[in-house]
C-alpha positions in Angstrom: 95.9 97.7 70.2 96.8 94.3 71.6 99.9 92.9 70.8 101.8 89.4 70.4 103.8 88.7 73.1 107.3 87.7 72.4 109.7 85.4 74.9 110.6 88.3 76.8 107.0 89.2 77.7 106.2 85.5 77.8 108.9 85.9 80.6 107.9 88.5 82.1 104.4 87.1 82.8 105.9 83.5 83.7 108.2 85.2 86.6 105.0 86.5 88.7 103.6 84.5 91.4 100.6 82.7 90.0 98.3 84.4 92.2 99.0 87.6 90.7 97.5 86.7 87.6 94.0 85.6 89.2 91.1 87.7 89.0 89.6 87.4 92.1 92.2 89.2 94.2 91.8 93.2 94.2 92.3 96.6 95.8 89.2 97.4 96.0 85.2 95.8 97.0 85.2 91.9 98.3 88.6 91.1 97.0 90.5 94.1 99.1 93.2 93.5 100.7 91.3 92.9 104.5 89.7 90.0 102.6 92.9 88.7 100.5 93.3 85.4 103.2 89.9 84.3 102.9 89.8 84.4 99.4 91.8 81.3 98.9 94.1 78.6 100.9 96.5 80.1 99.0 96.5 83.0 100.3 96.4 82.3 104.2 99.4 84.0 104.8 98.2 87.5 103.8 96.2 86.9 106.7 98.2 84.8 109.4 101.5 85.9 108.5 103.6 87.7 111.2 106.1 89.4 109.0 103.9 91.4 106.6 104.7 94.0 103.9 104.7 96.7 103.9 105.1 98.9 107.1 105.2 102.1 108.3 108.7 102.8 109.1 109.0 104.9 112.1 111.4 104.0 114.9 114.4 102.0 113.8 117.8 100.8 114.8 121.2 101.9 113.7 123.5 99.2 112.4 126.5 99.0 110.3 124.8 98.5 106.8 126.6 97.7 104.3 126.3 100.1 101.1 123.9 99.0 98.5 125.7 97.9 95.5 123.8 98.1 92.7 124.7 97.0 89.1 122.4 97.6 86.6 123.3 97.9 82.7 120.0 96.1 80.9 116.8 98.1 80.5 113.1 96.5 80.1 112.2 94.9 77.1 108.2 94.4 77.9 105.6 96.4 80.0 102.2 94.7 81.2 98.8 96.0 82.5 98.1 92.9 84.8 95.4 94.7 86.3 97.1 94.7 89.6 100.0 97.3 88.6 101.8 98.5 85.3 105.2 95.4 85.4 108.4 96.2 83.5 110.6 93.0 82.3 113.7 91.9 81.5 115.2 89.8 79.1 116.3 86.4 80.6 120.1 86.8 80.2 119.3 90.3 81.9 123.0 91.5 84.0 120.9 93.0 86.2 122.0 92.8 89.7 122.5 93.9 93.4 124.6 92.4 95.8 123.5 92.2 99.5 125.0 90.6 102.2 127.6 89.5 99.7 124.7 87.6 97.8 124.0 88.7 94.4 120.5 88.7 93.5 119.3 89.3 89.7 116.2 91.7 88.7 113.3 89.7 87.8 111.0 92.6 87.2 110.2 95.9 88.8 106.4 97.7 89.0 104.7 100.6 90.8 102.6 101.1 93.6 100.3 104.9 94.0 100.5 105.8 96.6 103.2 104.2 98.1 102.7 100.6 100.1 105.8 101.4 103.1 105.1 105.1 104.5 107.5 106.7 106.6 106.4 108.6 109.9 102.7 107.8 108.3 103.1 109.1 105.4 102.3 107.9 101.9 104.7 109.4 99.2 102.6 109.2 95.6 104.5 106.2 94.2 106.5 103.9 95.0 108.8 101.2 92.5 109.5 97.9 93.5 112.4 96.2 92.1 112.0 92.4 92.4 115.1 90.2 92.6 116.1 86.7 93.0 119.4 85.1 94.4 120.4 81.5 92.9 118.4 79.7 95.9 115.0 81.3 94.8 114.8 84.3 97.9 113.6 87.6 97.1 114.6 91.0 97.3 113.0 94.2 97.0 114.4 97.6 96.6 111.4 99.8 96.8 111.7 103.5 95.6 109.7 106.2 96.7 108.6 109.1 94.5 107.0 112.2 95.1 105.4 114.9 93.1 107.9 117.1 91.2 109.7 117.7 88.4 109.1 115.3 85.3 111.1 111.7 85.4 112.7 111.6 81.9 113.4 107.5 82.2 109.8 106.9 83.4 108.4 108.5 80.4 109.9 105.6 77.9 108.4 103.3 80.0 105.0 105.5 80.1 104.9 106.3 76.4 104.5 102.3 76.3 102.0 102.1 78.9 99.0 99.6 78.2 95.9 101.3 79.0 93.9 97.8 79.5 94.7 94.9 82.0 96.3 92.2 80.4 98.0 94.1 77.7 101.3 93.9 76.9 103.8 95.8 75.0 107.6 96.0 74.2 109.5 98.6 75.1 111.7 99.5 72.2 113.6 102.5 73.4 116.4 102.2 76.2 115.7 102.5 79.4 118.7 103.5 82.0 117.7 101.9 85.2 119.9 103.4 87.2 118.2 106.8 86.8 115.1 105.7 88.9 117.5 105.4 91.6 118.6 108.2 93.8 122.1 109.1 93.7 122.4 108.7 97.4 121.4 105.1 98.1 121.2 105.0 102.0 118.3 102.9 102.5 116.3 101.2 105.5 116.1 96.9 105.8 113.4 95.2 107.5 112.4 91.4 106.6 108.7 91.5 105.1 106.8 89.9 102.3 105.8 90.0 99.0 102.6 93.1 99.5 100.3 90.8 96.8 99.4 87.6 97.5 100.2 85.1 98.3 101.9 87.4 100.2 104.8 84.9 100.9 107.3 86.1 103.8 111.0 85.8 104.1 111.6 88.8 101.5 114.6 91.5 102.9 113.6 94.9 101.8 115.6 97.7 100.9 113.8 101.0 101.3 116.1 103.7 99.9 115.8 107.0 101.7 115.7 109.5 99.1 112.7 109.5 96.4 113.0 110.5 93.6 110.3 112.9 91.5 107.4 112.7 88.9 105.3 115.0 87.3 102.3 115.5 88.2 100.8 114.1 84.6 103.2 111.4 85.0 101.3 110.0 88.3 97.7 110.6 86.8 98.4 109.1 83.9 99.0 105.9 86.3 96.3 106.3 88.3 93.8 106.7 85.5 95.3 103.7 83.6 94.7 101.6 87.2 91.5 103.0 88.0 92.1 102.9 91.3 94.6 102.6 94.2 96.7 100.0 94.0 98.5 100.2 97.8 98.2 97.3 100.4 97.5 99.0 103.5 100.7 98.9 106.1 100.7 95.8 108.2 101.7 95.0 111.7 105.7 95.0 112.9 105.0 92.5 114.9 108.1 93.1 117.0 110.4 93.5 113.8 112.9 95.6 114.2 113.7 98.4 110.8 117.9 98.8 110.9 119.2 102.0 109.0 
């Protein structure tokens, strides 16, 4: 059934990058991601860009990281079937936060990736969640949390028992969400400057891999893949000297 869309999913939709919302762009046939630069002037970047996301994360470099701190206390309030990935979002007064570098950025939205964008030694975990903030000057963060095959994920299933089965519906999530329990308790983490892994793929974007996944059942990650049809993973892009500190 499709629904209304309130503000909060009105937000929710006016917070992605415009590109996301086209058509044209896909995982898949003449709009993969090997084509994504030539589809549009927009999109160049995906293409020319030298600081590409996301990476295999292999050999990186130890450095005095400051913990992650991470304060979340508002769950969703709308989940979207763009097409592209299942999208949680907030509500605009959202307290959402983490602070890095002494720089507090606020949660925008968060969505998921099967099987996972960034691999580590080469490998893909099943999923992976990216959680999209902005700072007060418009950069980006993304924590990115891995997932892989397990025991069930009791917060993923209120966001799943909401879960629109076709692109470009909507729904509102009614039941509350804890946030912090898609997060690993342990929240060492890896930090490489990349970009946004859709396009149009715009760089400058610090990423916070955490270290630890977290589980899902295995009905949990079909029921994703058969709502998306089909992979939804950018395949890992050049370091291009870029160094991964831990």
């Amino acid at each position: 059934m499709k629904i209304t869309f309130g503000k909060a999913a009105l937000l929710a939709l006016s917070i992605m990058p415009a590109a996301a919302m086209a058509s044209h762009w896909s995982y898949e046939g003449e709009g993969s991601p090997e084509h994504w630069g030539a589809l549009s002037e927009e999109y160049k970047t995906c293409q020319t860009g030298m600081n590409q996301s996301p990476i295999n994360i292999d050999k990186t470099l130890a450095a005095h990281l400051s913990a992650l701190s991470v304060h979340y206390t508002d769950g969703p309030v709308t989940l979207i079937n763009n097409g592209h990935t299942i999208q949680a979002g907030l509500k605009t007064t959202t307290g959402d936060t983490v602070a890095i570098d002494d720089v507090i950025f606020t949660l925008q939205q968060f969505h998921f990736h099967a099987p996972s964008e960034n691999t580590v030694h080469g490998r893909h975990y099943a999923m992976e969640a990216h959680l999209v903030h902005k700072d007060a000057k418009g950069d980006t963060a993304v924590v990115a949390v891995m997932f892989d095959v397990g025991a069930e994920n009791t917060e993923l299933n209120k966001l799943w028992a909401a879960m629109p089965e076709k692109t470009e519906q909507g729904a509102n999530i009614t039941t509350q969400m804890d946030l912090n329990a898609l997060l690993p308790a342990d929240k060492t983490y890896w930090r490489f400057s990349g970009s946004l892994t859709t396009p149009p793929c715009s760089e400058g974007v610090i990423w916070i891999v955490l270290k630890h996944p977290m589980t899902l059942s295995n009905a949990q990650l079909k029921k994703f893949t058969h709502t998306m049809h089909h992979d939804n993973n950018r395949p890992a892009q050049p370091l291009n000297g870029r160094v991964v500190v831990e």
